[in-house]
C-alpha positions as CSV (number, residue, x, y, z in Angstrom):
1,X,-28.5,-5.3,-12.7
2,X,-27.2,-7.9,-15.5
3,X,-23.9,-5.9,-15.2
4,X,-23.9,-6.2,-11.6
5,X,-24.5,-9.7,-12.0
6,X,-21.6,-10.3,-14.9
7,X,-19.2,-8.4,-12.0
8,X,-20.0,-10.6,-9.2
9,X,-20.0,-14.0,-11.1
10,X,-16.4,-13.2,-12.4
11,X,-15.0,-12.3,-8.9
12,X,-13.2,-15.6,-7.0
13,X,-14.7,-15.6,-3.5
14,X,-11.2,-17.3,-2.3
15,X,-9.6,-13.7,-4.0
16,X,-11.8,-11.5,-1.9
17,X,-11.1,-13.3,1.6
18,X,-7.7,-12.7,1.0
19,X,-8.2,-9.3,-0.2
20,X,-11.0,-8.7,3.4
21,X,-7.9,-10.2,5.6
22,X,-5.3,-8.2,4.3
23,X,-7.1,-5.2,3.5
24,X,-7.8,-5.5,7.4
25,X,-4.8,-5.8,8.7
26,X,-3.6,-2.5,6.5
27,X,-6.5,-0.8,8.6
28,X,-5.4,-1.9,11.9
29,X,-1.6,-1.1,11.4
30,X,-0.8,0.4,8.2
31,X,1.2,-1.7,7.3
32,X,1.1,-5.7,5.7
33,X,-0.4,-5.3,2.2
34,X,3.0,-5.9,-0.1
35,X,4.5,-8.3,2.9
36,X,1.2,-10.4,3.3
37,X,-0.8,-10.2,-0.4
38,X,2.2,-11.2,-2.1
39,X,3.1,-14.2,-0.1
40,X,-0.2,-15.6,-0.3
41,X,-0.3,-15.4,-3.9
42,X,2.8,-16.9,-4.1
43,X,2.6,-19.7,-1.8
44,X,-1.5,-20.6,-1.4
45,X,-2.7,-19.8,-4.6
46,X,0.5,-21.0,-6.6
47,X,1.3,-17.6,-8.4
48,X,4.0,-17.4,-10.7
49,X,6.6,-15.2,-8.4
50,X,6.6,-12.4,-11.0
51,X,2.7,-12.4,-11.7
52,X,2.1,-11.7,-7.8
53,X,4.3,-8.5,-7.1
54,X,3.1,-7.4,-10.6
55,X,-0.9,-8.2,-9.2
56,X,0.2,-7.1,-5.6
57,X,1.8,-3.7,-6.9
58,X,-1.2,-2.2,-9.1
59,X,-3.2,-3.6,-6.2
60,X,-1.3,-1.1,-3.6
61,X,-1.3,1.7,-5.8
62,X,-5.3,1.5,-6.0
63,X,-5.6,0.9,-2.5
64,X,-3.0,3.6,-1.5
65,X,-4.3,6.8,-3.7
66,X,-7.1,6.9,-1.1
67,X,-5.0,7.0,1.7
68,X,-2.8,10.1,-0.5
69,X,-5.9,11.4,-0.7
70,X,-7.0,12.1,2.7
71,X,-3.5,12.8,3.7
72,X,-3.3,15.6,1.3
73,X,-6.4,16.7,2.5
74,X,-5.3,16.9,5.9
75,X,-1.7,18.2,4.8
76,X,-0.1,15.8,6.5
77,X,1.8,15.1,3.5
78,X,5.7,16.8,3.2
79,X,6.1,16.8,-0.7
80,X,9.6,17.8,-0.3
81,X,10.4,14.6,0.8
82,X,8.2,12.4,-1.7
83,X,10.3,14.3,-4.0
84,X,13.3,13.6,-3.0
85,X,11.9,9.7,-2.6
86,X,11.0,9.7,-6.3
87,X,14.4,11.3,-8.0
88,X,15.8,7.8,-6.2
89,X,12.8,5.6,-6.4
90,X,11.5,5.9,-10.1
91,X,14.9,5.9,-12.2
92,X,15.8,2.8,-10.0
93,X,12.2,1.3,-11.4
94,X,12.3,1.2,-14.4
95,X,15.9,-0.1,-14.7
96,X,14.8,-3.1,-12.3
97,X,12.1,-3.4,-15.2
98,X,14.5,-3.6,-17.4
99,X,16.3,-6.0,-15.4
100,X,13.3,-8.3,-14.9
101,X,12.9,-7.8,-18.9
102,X,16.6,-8.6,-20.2
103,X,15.8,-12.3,-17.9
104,X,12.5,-12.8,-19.0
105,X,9.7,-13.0,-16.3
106,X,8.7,-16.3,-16.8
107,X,12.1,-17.9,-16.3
108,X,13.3,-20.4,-13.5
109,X,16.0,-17.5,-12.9
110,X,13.4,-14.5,-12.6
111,X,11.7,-16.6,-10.5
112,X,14.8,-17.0,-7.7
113,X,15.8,-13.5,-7.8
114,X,12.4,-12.7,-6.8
115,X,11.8,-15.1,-4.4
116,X,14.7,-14.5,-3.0
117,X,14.7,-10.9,-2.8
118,X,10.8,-11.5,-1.1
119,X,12.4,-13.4,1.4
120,X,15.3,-10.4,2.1
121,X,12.6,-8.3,2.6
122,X,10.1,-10.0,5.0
123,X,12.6,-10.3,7.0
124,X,14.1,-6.6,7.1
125,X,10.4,-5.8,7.7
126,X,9.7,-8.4,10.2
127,X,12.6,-6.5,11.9
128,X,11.4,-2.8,11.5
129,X,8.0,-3.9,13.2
130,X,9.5,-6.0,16.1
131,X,12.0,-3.5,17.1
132,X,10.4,-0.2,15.7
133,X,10.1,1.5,19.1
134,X,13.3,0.4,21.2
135,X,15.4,1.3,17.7
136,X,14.0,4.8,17.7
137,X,14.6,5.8,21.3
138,X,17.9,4.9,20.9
139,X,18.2,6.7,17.6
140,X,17.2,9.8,19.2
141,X,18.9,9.6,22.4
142,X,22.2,9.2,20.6
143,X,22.4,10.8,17.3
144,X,22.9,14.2,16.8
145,X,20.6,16.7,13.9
146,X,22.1,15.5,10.8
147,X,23.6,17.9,8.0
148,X,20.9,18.9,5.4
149,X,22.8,17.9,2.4
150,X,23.6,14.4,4.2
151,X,19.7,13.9,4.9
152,X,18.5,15.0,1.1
153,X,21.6,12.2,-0.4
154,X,20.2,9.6,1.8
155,X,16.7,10.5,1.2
156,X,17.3,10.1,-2.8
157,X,19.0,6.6,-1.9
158,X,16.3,5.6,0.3
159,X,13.9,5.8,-3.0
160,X,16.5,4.6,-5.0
161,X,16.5,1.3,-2.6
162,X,12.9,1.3,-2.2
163,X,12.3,1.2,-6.5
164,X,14.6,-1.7,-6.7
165,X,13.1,-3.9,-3.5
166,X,9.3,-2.9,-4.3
167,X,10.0,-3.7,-8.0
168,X,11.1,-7.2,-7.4
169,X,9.4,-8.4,-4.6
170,X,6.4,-5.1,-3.6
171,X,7.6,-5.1,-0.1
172,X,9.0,-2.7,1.8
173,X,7.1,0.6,0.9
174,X,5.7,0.6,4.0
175,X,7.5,-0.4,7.3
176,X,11.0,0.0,5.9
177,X,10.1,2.9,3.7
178,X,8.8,4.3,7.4
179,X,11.7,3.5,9.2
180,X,14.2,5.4,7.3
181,X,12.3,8.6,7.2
182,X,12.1,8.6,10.8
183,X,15.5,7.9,11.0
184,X,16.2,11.1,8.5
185,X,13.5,12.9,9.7
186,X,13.5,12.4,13.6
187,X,11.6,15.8,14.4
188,X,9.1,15.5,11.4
189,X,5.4,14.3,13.3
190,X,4.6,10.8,13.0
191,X,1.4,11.6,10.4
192,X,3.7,13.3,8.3
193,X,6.1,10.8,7.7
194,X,3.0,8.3,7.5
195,X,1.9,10.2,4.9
196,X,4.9,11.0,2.9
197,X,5.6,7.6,2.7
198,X,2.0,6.7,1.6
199,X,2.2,9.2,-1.1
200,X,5.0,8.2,-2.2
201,X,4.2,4.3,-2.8
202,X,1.6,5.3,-4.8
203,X,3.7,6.6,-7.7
204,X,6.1,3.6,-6.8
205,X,3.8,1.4,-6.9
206,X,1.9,2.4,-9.9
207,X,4.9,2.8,-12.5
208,X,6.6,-0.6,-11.1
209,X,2.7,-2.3,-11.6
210,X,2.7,-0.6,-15.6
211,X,6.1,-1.9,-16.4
212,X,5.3,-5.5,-15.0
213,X,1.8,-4.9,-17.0
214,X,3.8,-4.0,-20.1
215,X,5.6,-7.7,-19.4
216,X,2.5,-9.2,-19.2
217,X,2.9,-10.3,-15.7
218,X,-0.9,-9.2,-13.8
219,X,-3.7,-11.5,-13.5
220,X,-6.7,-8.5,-14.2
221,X,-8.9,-11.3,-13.1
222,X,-6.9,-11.8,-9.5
223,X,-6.8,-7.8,-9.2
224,X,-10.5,-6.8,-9.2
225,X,-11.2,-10.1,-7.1
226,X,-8.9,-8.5,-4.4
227,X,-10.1,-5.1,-4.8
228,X,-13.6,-6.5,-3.9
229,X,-13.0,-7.7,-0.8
230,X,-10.2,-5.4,0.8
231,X,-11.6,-1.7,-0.1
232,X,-14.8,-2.2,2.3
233,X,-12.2,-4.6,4.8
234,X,-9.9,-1.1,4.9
235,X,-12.7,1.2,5.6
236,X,-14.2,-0.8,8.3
237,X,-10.8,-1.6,10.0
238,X,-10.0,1.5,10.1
239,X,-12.6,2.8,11.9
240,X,-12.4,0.1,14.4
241,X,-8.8,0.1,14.9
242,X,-9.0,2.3,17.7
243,X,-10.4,-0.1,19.9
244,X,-7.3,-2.8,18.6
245,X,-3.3,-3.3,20.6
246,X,-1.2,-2.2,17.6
247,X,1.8,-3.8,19.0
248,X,-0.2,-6.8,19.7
249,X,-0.5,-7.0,15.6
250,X,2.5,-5.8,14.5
251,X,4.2,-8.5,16.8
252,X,2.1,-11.3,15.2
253,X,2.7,-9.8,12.1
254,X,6.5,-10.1,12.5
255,X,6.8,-13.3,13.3
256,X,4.2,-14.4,10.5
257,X,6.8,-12.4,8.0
258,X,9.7,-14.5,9.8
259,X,8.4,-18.3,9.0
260,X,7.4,-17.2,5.6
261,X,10.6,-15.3,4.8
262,X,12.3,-18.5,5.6
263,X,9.6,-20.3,3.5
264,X,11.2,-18.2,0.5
265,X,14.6,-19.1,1.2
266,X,14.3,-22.4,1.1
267,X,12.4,-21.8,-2.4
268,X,14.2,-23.2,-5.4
């Protein structure tokens, strides 16, 4: 019981709201934990740009493996593909580390790349959920079955794009990292690709989060505050998320992602 008790008076109430709203929203729609967390760290709870996406990334791979998890279970994962992802994704990570720890993370100029590289890719995410659906039936109505070796290149560059984006800014796992395999992998089933893409954010996510952990850039105590309040939020929104208009939320979403994107721009 005192243990309990030592947990629960460390955890920041404000933290776990955040952590029920966005863990929600993840539940609805899948998507919105890197776009959403990130931004309100940043912006409401005055963050240090660099402490966030290093908070926000260990945070996704936590709340991610459960996903993998049932995914795998299911076999709705193709590994073939979160293979390919990582030869791109985790070379590209840790020279964005690298990157981040040639400028030094607490610097004015670490601080506008990755504000500005946020803002980049709110809004390229903002676009994939607005126009998602009218995007893909055109896809599919005009492109042809592309050449295997052409698919597996763009595949690896995919991850190699994703390492450097999620690194900076932890956005864009998700809806962009969805996007492109359906564009890649047109015929692949929806849970698939879902899953593929969840399994691979969590390595993503994970290695990105260590190397911002080795540059001492995660607040531990804004981490398990989070956790508290968006694990049960995920379970219960997920099992009410039938009843919910996806495009309804992913619409909202989007234009949320728009102001703040501009938000970011203006940073600085």
């Amino acid at each position: 019981m005192d243990a309990v008790w030592t947990f629960l008076h460390g955890v920041d109430p404000f933290y776990v709201v955040s952590g029920v709203l966005v863990g929600g929203l993840v539940g609805f729609t899948g998507v919105g934990g890197g776009s959403l967390m990130t931004p309100i760290l940043i912006l409401i709870f005055g963050i240090h740009p660099a402490t966030a996406v290093g908070t926000d990334l260990l945070y996704a791979s936590i709340t991610k493996t459960g996903g993998s998890i049932i995914h795998g279970y299911n076999r709705t994962i193709d590994w073939t593909v979160v293979g390919r992802l990582a030869i791109g994704s985790v070379p590209m990570t840790a020279v964005t580390i690298l990157v981040l720890y040639e400028l030094k993370v607490d610097s004015s100029t670490t601080q506008i790349l990755i504000t500005r590289v946020l803002g980049v890719a709110l809004f390229f995410t903002a676009l994939s959920l607005l126009f998602r659906k009218p995007l893909m039936k055109w896809y599919t109505g005009h492109v042809r079955e592309l050449n295997e070796k052409f698919v597996r290149s763009m595949t690896i560059l995919t991850g190699a794009a994703l390492g450097v984006l999620v690194s900076l800014s932890s956005v864009g796992a998700g809806a962009i990292g969805v996007m492109a395999l359906v564009m890649l992998y047109p015929k692949m089933p929806s849970q698939r690709i879902v899953g593929s893409d969840i399994a691979h954010a969590v390595p993503l996510t994970l290695i990105a989060g260590m190397g911002h952990s080795f540059l001492g850039s995660i607040n531990w105590h804004i981490l398990t505050s989070l956790l508290t309040g968006s694990i049960p939020a995920i379970i219960v929104a997920s099992i009410a998320s039938a009843r919910t208009s996806d495009t309804t939320i992913r619409v909202a979403l989007a234009m949320v992602l728009m102001l703040v994107c501009l938000r970011f721009w203006l940073m600085g």
